[in-house]
N, C-alpha and C positions, 0 to 999 in steps of 0.2 A: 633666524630668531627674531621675535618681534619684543626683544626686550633688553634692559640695557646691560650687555655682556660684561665680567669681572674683567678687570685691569690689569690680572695680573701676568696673563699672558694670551698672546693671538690663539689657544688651546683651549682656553675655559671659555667657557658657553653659562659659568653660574650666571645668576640675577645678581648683580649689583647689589648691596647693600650700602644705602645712603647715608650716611656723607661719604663711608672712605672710598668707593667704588670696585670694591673685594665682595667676593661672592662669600657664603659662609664657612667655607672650608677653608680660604686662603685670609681669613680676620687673625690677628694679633690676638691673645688669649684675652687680654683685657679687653677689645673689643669683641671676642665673638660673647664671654660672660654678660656684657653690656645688653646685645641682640637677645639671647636667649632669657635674660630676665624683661623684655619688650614683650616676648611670648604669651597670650593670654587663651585659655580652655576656652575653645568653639568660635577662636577668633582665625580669622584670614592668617593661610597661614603658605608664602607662596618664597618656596626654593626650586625653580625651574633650572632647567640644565647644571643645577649643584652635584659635586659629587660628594656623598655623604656615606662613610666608613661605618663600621658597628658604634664606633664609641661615639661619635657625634649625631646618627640617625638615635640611639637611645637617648641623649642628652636632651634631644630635642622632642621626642616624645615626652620625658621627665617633664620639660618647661610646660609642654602643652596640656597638664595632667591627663597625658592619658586619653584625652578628647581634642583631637583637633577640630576648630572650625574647617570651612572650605579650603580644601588643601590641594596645589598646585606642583607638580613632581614631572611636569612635562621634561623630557631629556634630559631626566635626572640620571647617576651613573650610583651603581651600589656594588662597590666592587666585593664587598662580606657576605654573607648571610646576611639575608633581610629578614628581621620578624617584627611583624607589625600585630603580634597576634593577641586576641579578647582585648581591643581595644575599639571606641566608636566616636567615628568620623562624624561630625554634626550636622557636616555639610557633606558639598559632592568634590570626588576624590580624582585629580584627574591623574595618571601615569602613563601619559600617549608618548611612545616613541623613550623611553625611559630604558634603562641597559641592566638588567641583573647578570653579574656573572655566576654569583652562587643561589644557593636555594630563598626561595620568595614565598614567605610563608606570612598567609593571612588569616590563620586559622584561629574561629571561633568569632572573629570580627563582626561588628556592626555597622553599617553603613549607613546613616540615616538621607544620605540622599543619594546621584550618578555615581556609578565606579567606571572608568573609561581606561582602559587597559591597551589602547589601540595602537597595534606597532608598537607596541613594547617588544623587547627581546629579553626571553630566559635561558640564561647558558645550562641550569640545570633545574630544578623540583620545583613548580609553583603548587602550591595549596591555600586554598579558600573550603579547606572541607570544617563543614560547620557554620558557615559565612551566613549571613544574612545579608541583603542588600534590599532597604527601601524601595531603591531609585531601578534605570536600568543601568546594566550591565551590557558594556560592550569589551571584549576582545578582536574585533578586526585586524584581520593581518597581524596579529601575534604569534612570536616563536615561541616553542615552549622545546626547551632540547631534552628535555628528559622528563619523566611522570608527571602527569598534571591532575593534582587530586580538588574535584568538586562535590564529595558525598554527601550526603546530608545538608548541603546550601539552602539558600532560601534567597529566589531570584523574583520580589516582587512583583518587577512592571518587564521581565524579560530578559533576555540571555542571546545577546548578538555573536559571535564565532565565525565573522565571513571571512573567506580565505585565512583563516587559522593555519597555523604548523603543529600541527601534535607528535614531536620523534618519538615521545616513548608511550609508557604505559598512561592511556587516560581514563579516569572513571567519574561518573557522577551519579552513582547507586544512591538510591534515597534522597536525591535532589526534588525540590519542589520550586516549580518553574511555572510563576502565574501568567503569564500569558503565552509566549511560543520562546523555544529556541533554537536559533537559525545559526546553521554552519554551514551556510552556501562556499562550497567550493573548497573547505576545508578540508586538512590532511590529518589521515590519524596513521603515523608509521608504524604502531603496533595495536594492541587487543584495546579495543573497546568496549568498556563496561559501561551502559546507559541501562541498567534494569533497576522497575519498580518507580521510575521520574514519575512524577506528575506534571501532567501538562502537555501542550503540543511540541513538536520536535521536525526540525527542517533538513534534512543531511541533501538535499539537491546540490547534483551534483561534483559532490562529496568522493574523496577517493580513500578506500577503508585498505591499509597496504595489508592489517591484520586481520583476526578472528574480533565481528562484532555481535557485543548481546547486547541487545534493546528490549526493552518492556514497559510501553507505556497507557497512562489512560486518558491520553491525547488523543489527537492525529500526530499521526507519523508519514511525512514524506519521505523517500529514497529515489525521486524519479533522476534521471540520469545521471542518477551515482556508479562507481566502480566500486567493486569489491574483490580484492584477490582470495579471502579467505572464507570462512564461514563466517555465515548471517543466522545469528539467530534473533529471530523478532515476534514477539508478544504482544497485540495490542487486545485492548477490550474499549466496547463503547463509542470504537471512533474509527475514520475511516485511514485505510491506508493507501498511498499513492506510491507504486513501483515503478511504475511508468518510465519504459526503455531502462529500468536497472539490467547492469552487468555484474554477474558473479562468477567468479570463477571457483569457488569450493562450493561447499555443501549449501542449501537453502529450508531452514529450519519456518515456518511462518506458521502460527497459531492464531487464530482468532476468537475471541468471543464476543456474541454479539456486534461482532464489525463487519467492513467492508474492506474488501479488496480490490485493486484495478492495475493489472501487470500488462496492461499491452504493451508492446514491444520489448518484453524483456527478453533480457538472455541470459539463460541460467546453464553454464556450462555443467553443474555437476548435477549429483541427485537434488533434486529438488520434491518439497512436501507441508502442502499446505493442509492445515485441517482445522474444522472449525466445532464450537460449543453454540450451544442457543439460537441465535439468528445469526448464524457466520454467512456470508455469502460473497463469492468472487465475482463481481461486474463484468472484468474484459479480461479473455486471454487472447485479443487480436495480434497478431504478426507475432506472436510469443516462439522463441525460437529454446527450444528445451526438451533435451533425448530422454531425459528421465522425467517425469513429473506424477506426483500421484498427490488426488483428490480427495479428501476424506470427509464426510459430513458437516456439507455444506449444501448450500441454494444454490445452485446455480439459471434456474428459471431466467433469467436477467443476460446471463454471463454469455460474451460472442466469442465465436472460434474461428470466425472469419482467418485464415491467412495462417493460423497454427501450424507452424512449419515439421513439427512432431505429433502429428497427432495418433501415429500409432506407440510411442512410446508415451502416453497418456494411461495413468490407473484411476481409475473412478473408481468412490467404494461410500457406500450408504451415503450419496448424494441423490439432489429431487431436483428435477428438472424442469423445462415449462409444459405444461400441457395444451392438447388444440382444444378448442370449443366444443361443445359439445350441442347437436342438433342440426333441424335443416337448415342451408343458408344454399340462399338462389345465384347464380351467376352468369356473365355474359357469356361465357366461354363454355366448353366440354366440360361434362355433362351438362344441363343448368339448373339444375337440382340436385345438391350433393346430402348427403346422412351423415356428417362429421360422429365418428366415436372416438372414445376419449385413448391418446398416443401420447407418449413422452417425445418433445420437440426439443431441437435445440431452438436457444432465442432467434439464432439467426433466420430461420425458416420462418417465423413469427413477423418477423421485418420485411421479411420477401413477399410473404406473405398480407402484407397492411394490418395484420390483425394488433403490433403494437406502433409507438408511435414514432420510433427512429428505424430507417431501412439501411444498412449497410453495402455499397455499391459493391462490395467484393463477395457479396453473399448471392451468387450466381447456382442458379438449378445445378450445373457441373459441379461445382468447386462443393454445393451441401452434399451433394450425392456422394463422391469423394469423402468428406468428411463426416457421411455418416457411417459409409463401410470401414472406414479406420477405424473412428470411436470404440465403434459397437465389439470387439476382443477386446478392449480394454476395461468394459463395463463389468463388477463382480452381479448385475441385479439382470437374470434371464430375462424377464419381462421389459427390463428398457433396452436388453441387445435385440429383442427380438422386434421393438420399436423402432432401434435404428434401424435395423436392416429393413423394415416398411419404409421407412422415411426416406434410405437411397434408393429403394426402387420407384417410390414415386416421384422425387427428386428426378431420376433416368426420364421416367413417362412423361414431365412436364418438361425437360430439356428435349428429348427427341418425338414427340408428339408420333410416337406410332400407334397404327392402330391396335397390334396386337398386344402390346402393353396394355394401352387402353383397356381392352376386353379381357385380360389375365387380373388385371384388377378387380372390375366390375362382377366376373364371373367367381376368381378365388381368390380376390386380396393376397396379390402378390404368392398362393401359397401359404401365407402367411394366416389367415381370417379363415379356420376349419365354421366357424358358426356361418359365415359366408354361402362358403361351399355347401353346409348341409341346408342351407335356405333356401338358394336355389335349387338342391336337389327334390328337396320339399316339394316347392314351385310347381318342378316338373312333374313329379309323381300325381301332386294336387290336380294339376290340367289333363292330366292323363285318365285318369280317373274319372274325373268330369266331364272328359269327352267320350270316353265309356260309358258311362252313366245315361248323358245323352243323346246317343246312340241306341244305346238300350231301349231307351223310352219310345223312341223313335219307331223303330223297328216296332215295337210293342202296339205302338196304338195303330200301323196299317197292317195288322194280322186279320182275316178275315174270322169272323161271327155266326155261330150259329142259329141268331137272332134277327138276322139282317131282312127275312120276309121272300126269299129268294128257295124256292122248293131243290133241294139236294134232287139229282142224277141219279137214276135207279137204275142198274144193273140187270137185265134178266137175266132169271135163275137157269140155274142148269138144269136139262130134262134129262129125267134117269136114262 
């Protein structure tokens, strides 16, 4: 303690109150009436390590009408019910390391400057639903052992929750969070209601023991979070970062107009992303997921480098990237190619140089591979019919044989009938043509009745 402890026994941790050296809970009635009429609205108002009961934490709200100035509650003890509720702190509110045994209720409060909650301990229901806070807001390493209601809040300059304990039900439905809220590392031991916040949102690292819903019009990070239960998550307008999430139930994930980036997740159960507008998934690199299905989305961008499922993959009215389309010269076989237009994955686009990141794991074998998986799980004939181009070219530029080469060149894989009928064309056209000229040929060394050369006469027969 950095301050000078109550006298009245090696136990108390109050602030001294000077002259008698009694913290405010152990003053003599006539001195504690003395203190309490000292009390002035939005003045300093500092009981650190006091334990203050119902009837003396009210008394002393009374003295402070209602509005404390900067108020000081560090390892304060509140063995009652705490309600501190539709009242406004002038200043900033400190209660780090402070003990509630029973419910802690701040509802409807105003905060005009910090609320610091940090390593507090709640035996049972904290609530700030309704809360407005100026300043920022931190919970750091706070217990909360049972429901923690933040609905409708108002967290002006931010919302810190690092290594939080959430045991029971937490919710912050209709919280409005102006700049981010971070629960690095934080526990939530049952359902999580985070739907409709406003603002950014940090669960990294974060372990979700229940069913969580999120819905924000942030960013939302989840990257090496754990999830035992269902995830269901909402974002619009802003990017989401999954990045090596664990789930072990269900995976709910909608998008509109946002981005996605789940490399390295693990998504043990079904999993189902689908998106409105400009939805679009970046990365499903080393993504390890037996169920997953695709729903209209961009994927153009999106790698599948290392997809450790990718025949349990369902694509369905998504767009892909496409190749270039015209001549383009090269040093290698052939060196003059006809690019027409194929649905690519991005990764071949990288192998390729044609965009500007190349992915080392994105190997002619491994796209080949992953173009023969994809391509069953695609509902759009025309991109199964691309992937399975894309592994066979994928095979011809891994094993450089020749008769790939010429299976290509002559009928695109089987795949390219226009091909096939071009060069039959070809042939027919040359054939023709050397008939033709042949013909002529023949034609102009035929001899002439004209030539000046007297015909051979025959004598006649005598009777």
């Amino acid at each position: 303690m950095d301050w000078v402890t109550c006298s009245h026994s090696p136990a108390c941790t109050g602030i001294a109150r000077p002259p008698y050296g009694l913290c405010l809970s152990h003053l003599a009635p006539h001195q504690l009436d003395e203190e309490l009429a000292a009390i002035r609205p939005g003045r300093l108002l500092d009981l650190r390590g006091t334990r203050l009961d119902a009837d003396l934490l009210a008394r002393v709200v009374e003295a402070a009408g209602r509005r404390p100035g900067r108020t000081r509650l560090d390892h304060a003890r509140f063995p009652d019910e705490t309600r501190l509720s539709e009242l406004e702190f002038a200043g900033d509110l400190t209660l780090e390391n402070a003990r509630f045994d029973r419910l802690a209720s701040f509802y409807g409060t105003r905060f005009l400057g910090n609320l610091s909650l940090a390593g507090a301990r709640f035996g049972r229901e904290l609530s700030l639903h309704g809360a407005r806070v100026h300043g920022y807001t931190s919970l750091d390493r706070a217990m909360i052992g049972r429901d923690a209601l933040f609905g409708e809040a108002v967290f002006v300059r931010g919302l810190s929750c690092e290594r939080a304990r959430f045991d029971g039900f937490a919710t912050f439905d209709g919280a409005l969070i102006g700049e981010t809220a971070c629960f690095r590392g934080a526990r939530f031991g049952r359902t999580l209601s985070f739907r409709k916040v406003g603002g950014s949102a940090a669960f990294e690292a974060a372990h979700l023991c229940g069913d969580a819903y999120l819905s924000s019009g942030g960013r939302v990070s989840l990257a090496r979070a754990r999830a035992d239960g269902l995830v269901d998550l909402s974002v619009r307008g802003n990017a989401v970062d999954l990045r090596r999430l664990e789930v072990g139930g269900q995976l709910l994930l909608r998008l509109t107009d946002a981005r996605a980036d789940l490399e390295g997740a693990v998504l043990r159960g079904r999993a189902t992303i689908s998106g409105r507008g400009l939805a679009a998934v970046d990365s499903l690199r080393a993504v390890d997921a037996p169920e997953l299905t695709l729903r209209g989305l961009d994927l153009a961008t999106c790698r599948f480098a290392g997809l450790v499922h990718p025949a349990g993959l369902r694509v369905k009215d998504c767009s892909f990237a496409l190749t270039p389309r015209g001549v383009r010269l090269s040093l290698g076989w052939p060196p003059l190619r006809w690019f027409s237009r194929r649905r690519t994955l991005a990764d071949e686009h990288g192998w390729r140089g044609w965009s500007a990141a190349a992915d080392p794991g994105a190997t002619p074998d491994r796209l080949a591979w992953l173009y023969t998986s994809l391509r069953e799980g695609v509902d759009d004939e025309r991109t199964s019919a691309d992937f399975a181009f894309g592994a066979m070219e994928m095979r011809r530029q891994a094993s450089r044989r020749w008769w790939l080469s010429m299976y290509w060149l002559f009928a695109g894989y089987g795949l390219r009938l226009s091909r096939t009928v071009a060069w039959a064309l070809l042939v027919v056209a040359v054939a023709l043509g050397t008939v033709m000229v042949s013909s002529a040929s023949h034609a102009s060394h035929r001899p002439s009745g004209k030539s000046g050369v007297s015909p051979i006469r025959t004598p006649a027969a005598r009777p």
